[in-house]
BALUMZA-756104 format. One record per atom (N, C-alpha, C): x, y, z. Coordinates in pm, whole numbers, plus 50000, padded with zeros to 5 digits. Layout:
// BALUMZA-756104
XYZ;...
***
This chain:
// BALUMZA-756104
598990836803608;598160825203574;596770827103632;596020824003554;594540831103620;593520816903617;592370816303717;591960806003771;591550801403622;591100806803534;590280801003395;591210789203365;592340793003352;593380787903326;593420774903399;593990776903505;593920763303578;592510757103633;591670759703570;590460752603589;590750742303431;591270749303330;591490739703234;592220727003232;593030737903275;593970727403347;593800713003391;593180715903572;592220707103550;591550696503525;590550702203424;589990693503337;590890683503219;591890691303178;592940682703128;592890671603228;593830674603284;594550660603381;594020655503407;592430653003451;591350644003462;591020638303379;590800642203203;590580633403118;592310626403107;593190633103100;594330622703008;594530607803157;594350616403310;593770599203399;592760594603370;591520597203349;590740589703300;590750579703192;591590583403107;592030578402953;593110562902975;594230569403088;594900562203119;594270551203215;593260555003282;592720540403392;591890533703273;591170538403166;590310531903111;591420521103016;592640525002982;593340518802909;593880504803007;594340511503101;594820500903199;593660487903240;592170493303263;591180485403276;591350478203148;590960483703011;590870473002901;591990462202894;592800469402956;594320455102908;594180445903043;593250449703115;593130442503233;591940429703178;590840436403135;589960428503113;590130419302977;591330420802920;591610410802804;592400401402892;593010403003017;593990395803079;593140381803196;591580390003177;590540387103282;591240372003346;591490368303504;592020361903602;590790346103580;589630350103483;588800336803481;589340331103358;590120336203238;590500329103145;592050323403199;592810327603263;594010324103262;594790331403405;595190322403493;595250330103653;596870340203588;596800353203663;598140357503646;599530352403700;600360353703587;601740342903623;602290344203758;602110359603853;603010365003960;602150359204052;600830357704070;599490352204133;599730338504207;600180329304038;600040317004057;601070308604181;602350313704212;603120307604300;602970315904417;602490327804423;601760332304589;600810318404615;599780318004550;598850305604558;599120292304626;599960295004534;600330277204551;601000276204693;601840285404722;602380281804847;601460289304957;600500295204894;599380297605056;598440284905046;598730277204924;597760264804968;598230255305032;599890253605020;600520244305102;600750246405196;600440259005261;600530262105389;599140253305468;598490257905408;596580255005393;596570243105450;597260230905361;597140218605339;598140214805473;599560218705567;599420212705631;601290209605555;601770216105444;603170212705403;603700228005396;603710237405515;604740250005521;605930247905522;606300233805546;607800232705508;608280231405352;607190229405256;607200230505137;606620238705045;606590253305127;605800264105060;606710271004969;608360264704991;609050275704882;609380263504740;609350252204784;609640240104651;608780243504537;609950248804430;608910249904319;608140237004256;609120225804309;608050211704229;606850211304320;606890212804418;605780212904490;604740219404486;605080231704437;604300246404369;603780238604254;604410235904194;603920228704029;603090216804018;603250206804117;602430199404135;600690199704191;601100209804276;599440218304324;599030222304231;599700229704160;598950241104084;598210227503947;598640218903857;598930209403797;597520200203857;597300200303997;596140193804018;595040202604066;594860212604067;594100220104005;593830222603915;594920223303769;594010223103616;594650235103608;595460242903622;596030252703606;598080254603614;598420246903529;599900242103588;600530253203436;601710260503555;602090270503510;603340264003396;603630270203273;604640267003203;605960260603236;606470263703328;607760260703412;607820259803572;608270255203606;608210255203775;608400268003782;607290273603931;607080287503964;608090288704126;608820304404108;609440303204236;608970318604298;608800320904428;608070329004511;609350338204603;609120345304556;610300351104625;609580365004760;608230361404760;607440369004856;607930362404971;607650370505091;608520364505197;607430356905327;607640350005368;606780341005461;605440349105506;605380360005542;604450368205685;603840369505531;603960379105428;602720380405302;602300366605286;602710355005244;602330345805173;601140338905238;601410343105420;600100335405509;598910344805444;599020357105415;597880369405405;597070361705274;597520351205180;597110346805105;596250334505125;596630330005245;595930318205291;594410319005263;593680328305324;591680326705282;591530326505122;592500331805037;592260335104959;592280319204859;592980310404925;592830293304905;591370289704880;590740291104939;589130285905022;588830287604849;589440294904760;588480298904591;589140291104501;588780290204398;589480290004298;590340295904256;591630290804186;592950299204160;592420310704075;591790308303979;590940317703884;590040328703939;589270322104054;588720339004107;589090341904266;590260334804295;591270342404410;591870347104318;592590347204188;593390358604111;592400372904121;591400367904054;589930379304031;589970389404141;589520376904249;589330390704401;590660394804477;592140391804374;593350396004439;593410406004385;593140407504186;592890421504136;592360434604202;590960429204248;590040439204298;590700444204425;591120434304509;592010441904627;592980451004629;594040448504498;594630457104454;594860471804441;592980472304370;592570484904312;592350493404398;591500483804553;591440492104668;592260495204726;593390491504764;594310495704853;595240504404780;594760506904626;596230516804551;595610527004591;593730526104552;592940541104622;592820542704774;593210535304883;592720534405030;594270542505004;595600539904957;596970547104946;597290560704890;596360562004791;595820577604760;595040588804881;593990582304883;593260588204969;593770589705135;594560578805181;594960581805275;596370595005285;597040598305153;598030607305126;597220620205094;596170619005064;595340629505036;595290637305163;594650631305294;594210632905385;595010642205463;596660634605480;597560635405558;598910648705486;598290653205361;599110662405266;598570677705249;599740686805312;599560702005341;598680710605242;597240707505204;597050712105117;596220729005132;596470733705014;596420744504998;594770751305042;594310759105103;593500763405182;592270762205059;592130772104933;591070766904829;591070756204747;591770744304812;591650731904681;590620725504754;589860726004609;588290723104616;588480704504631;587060700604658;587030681904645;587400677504525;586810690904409;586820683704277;588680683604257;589340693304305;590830691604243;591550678504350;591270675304438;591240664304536;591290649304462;590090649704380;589840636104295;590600633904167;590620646404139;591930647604010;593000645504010;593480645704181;594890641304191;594820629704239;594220621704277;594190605404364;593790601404178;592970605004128;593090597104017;594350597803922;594850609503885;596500609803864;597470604803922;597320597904039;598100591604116;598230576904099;596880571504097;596890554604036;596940553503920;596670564903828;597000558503699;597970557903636;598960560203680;600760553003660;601220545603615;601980543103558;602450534303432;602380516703578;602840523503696;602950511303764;601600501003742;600300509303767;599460505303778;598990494803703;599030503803569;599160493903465;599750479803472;600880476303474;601540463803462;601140455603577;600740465103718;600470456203869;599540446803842;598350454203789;597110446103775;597460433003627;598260433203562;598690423703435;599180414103512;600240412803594;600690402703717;599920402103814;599020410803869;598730403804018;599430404804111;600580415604104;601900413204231;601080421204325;602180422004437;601830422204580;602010439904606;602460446804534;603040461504549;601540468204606;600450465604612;599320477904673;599390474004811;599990462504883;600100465804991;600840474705020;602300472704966;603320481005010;603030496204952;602480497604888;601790515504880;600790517204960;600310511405050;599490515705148;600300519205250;601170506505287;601930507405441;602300519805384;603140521605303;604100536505269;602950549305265;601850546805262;601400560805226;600650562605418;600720550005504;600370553205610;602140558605684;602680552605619;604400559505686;604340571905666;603760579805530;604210592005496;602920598405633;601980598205631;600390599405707;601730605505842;602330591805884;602790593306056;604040604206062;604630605405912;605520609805938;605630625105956;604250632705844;603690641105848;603430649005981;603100636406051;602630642906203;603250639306308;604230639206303;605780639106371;605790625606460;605430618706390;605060601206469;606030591606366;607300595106411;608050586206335;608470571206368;607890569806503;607760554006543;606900546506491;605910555206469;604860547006385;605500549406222;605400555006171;605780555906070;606850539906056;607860537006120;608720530606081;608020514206120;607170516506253;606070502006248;605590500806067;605070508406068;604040503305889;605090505605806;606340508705793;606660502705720;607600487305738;608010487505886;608200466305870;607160464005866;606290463105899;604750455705867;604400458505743;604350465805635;603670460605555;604630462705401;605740463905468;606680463905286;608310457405318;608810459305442;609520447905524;608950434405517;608010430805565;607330417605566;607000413205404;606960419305273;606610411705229;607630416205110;608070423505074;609550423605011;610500438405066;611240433105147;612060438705186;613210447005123;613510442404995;613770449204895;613660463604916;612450467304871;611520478104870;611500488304965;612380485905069;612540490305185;613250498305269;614530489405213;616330492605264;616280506805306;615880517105137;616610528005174;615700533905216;614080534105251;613400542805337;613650537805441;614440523505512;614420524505659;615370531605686;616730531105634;617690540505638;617590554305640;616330558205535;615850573005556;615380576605717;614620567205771;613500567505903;614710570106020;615300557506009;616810558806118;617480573006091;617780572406009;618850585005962;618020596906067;616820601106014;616120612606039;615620607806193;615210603006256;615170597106400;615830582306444;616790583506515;617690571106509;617310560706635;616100568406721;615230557706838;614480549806739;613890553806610;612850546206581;613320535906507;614360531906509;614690518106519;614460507006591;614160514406694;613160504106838;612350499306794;611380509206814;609680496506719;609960493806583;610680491206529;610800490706411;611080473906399;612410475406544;613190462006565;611640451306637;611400458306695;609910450106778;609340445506679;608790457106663;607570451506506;607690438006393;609170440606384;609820428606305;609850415806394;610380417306516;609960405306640;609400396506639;607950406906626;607100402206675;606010396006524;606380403006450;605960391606330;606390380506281;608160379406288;608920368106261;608630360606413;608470359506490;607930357406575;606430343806573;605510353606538;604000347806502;604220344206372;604640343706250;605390335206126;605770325306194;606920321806197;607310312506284;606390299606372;605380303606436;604650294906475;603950289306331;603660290206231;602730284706092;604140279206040;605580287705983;606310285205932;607470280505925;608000268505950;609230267305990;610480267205947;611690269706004;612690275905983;613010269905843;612870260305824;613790249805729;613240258205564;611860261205578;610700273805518;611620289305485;612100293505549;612080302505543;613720305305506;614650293805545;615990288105469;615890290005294;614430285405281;614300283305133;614100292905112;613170299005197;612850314005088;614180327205074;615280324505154;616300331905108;616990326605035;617170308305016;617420310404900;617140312204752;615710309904793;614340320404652;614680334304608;615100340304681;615590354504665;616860354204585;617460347604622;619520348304531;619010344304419;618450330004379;617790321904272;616960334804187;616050339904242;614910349104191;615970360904119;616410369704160;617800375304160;618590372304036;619040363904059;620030356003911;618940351603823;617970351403819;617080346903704;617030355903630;617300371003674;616690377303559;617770388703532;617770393103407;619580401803373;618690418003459;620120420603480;620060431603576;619510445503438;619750441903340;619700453003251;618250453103185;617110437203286;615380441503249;615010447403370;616080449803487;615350456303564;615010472403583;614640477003641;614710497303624;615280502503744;616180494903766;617120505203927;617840505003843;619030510003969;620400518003943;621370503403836;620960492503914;621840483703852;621430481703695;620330479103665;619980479203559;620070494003461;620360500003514;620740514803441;622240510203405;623160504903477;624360504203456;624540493803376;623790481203391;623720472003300;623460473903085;622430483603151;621750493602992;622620493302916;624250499602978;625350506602908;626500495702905;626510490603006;627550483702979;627940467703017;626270459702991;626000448902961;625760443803099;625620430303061;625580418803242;626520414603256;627930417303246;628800411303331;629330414603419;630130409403463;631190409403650;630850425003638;631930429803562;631980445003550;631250451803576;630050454903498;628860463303532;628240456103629;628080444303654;627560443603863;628210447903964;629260446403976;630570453304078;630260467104049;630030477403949;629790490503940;628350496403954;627490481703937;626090481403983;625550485504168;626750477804214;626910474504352;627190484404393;628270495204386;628750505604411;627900517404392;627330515704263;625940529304234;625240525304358;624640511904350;623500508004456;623900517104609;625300516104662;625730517204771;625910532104783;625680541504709;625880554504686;624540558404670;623330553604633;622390556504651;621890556204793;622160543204850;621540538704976;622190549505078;623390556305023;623950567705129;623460578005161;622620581304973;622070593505031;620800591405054;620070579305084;618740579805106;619370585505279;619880580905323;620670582405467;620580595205531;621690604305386;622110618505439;620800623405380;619810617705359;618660628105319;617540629505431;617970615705531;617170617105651;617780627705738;619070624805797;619880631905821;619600646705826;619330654605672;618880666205713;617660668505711;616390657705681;615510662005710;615060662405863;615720652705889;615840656606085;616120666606157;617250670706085;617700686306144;616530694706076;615910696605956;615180703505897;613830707406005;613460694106031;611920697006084;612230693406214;613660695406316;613620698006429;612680686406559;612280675006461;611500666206518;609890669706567;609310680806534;607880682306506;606990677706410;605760680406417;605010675906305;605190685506210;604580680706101;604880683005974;603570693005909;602810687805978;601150687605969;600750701905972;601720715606020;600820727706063;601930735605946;603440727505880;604270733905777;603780728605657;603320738005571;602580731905417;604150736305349;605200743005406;606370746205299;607540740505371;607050728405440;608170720905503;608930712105380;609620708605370;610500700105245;609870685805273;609120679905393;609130669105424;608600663805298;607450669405240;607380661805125;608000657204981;608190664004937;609420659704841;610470652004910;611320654005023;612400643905045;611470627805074;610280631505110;609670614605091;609700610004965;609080615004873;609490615604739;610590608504721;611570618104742;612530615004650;613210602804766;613020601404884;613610583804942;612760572204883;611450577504852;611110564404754;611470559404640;611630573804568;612420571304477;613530568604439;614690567904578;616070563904605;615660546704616;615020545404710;614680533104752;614600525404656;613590531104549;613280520104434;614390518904338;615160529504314;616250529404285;617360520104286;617720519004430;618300509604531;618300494004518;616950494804464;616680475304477;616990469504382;617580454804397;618070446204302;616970439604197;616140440804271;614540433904188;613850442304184;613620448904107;612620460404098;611950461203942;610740461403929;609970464703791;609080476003744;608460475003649;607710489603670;606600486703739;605640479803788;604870474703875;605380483003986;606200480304063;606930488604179;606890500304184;606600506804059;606520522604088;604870527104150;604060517504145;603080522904270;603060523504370;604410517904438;604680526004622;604970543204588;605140551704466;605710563704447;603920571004461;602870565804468;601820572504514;601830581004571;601800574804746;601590584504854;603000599404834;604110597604799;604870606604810;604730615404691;604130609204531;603800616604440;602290630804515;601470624804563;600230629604613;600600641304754;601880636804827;602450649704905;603140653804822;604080653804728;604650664304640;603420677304598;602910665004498;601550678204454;600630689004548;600700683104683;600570692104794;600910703404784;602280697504835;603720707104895;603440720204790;603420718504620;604020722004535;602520735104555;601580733504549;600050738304558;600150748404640;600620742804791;600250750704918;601180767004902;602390766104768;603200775104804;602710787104719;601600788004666;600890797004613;600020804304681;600600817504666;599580824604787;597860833104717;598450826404548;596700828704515;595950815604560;596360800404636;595850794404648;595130783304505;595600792104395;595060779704290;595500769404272;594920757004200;595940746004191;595220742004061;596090735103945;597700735303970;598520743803990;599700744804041;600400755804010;601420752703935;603010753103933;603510754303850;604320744403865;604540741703962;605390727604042;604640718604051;603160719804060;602530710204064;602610702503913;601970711803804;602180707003677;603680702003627;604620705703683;605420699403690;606090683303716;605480682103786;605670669603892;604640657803793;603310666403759;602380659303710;602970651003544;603460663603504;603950662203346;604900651003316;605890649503488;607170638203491;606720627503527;605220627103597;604600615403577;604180608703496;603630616903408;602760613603250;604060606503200;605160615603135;606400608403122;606540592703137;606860592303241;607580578903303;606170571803265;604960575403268;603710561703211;603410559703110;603830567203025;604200565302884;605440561302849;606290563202922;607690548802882;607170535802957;606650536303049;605890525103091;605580518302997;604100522702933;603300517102831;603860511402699;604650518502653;605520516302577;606750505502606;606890504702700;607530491802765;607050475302757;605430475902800;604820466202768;603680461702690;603980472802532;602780472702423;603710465102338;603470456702274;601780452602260;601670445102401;600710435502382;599920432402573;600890418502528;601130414602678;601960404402650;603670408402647;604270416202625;605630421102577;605990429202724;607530423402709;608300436302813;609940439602744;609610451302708;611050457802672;611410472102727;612680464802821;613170473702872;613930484902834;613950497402872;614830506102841;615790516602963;616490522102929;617190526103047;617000541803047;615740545702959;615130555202992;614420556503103;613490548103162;612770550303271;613700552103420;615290541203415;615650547703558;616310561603533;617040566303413;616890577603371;615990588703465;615050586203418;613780593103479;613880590303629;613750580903639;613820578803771;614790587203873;616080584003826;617150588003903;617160608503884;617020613603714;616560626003730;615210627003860;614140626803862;613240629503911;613830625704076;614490621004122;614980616204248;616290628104286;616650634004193;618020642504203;616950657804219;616000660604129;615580670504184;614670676504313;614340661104399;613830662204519;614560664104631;615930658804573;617610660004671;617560672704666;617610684004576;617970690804522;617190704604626;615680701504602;614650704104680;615070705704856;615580694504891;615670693605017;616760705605024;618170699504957;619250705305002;619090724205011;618740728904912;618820739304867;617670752304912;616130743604935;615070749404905;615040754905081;615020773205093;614970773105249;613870770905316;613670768105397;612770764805521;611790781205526;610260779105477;609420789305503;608740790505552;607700800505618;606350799105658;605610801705525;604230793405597;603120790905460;602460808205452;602120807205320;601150815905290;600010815805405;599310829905458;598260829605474;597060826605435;596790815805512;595340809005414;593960814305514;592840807505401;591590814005412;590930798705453;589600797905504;589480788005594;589380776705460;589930763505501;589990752705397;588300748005384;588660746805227;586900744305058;587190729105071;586330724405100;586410710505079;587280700605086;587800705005202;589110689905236;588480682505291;589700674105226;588760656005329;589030649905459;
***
């Protein structure tokens, strides 16, 4: 493969992201947050305004939600229920002081930053290959947000760019053999606000260092803790039972995990949830045994001086267990798969000892992305529409089996000799 080549390369993958953010922008700006606040938006709102106002014991009542929102001039179709969990919903509080219409606006824009502050920080912290220039740098952070997730995040307004930040600062700590921290950012910032999202990378973190359950347990402490003083218990009663409610609202077979894969085939009843439950519980095992050997793998050092350590792909693929894993999960959610998509493409780069990129794993990885954002898109075209298919956990669960696969199999090397690093950041 000769550089001409992957200079085309390249240039490909930069226009077909470019193509894809400009698409995602237009369906954004027909959706614009000043004509009509987004539906996922509107009950964060409402209950950071009743916090605001002085009723946190009524931040999970959807009539109460409905009635705010209703005297503001903006009252959502049906009573709205919040299944975000207490510690996010305060983070919404300044965002009261605006209008529901352009606190949606400047919740968008926050969004956008923290999916790129989640790129760029995976950029930073990912073994990359000694000649990857700035320009192949930007080609991959922009291939990275433009993801089918992306797309749909910004149509709702949900909360997922936090939790791809915390995760892409977990992957950052984990890289550099700081797995206490690592497991702080992630209760702080995807624990705290859907926990969901979580399960099987904490299980990964424990598995692979089983102290860092300590700060992990603190961290959580000490936020339910300071919650607690704004929120009270009777608050936070409701919001678990917002979660069961939230949960049963919607058939397991619109969601894109494991359960909804099983649902695909063999409908919503007893049956396929009880076999839903069991996939779920077989996943969450091996997010486990995948810490497990990545512990033994990297011997508890950093990660940071092995560019052909596995660490990246098995992050990968526990996010992709993880998301797997969860009972509520949408395609929105697939932008926590950033930071571990952006160390894959690393990993995959650094193992070329001509140093070009892409290489062959990289284009790889890239191509199963394109994939899955085009069943995305196709998921929710025309604008307005969601139809699910049980192609994407498909994808999912393939693309998660060959990072297992990766770990289990792929031996432990030293890197190519490199030449002093072109433009890293």
């Amino acid at each position: 493969m000769t550089a001409g080549r992957f200079s085309r390369a390249t240039v490909l993958i930069a226009a077909v992201s470019a193509l894809l953010l400009a698409l995602t922008a237009a369906r954004w700006v027909g959706e614009v947050p000043g004509k009509q606040a987004h539906l996922d938006f509107a009950p964060y709102y409402a209950s950071a305004l009743l916090v605001r106002e002085g009723h946190a014991a009524q931040m999970y009542d959807p009539a109460a939600q409905t009635e705010l929102l209703r005297a503001s001039g903006d009252a959502p179709q049906a009573p709205v229920a919040t299944a975000l969990a207490p510690p996010a919903i305060l983070l919404y509080v300044p965002l009261t002081l605006a209008p529901l219409w352009l606190a949606s606006l400047m919740w968008s824009v926050i969004q956008c930053l923290l999916l790129l502050m989640a790129a760029l920080i995976a950029v930073r912290a990912a073994p990359w290959a000694a000649r990857l220039t700035r320009t192949a740098s930007v080609v991959i952070v922009a291939a990275a947000v433009s993801g089918g997730g992306t797309l749909m995040l910004l149509g709702l307004n949900q909360w997922d760019g936090v939790a791809a930040l915390a995760l892409a600062l977990t992957y950052s700590d984990l890289r550099a053999g700081r797995d206490n921290g690592a497991m702080v950012w992630l209760t702080v910032g995807v624990l705290a606000g859907k926990p969901h999202l979580a399960i099987g990378m904490a299980l990964f973190l424990v598995a692979r260092r089983p102290l860092s359950l300590i700060p992990g347990a603190l961290a959580a402490a000490a936020m339910g803790g300071l919650t607690l003083l704004v929120v009270p218990l009777a608050a936070v009663g409701q919001w678990l039972g917002t979660v069961v409610n939230v949960n049963g609202a919607f058939r397991p077979s619109s969601t894109i995990g494991i359960s909804g894969l099983v649902a695909s085939f063999f409908g919503d009843g007893g049956a396929s949830t009880v076999a839903g439950y069991v996939m779920t519980a077989l996943v969450l095992l091996t997010c486990f045994a995948l810490g497990r050997r990545a512990g033994r793998r990297d011997g508890g050092g950093s990660a940071s001086d092995e560019p052909m350590s596995s660490i990246d792909p098995v992050f990968l693929g526990a996010t992709l267990l993880t998301l797997l894993a969860a009972p509520h999960v949408f395609p929105y959610d697939l932008v926590t798969l950033i930071p571990g998509l952006v160390g894959c493409l690393a990993w995959g780069a650094a193992g070329y000892h001509s140093h070009d990129w892409p290489g062959r794993v990289a284009l790889s990885v890239l191509a199963a992305w394109l994939v899955v954002t085009l069943v995305c898109l196709e998921m929710v075209s025309p604008p307005g529409s969601y139809r699910p298919t049980p192609l994407l956990p498909i994808l999912l669960l393939a693309s998660a089996a060959a990072c297992v696969a990766v770990a289990a199999f792929r031996p432990r090397c030293a890197a190519p000799p490199m030449a002093a690093p072109v433009g890293r950041w």
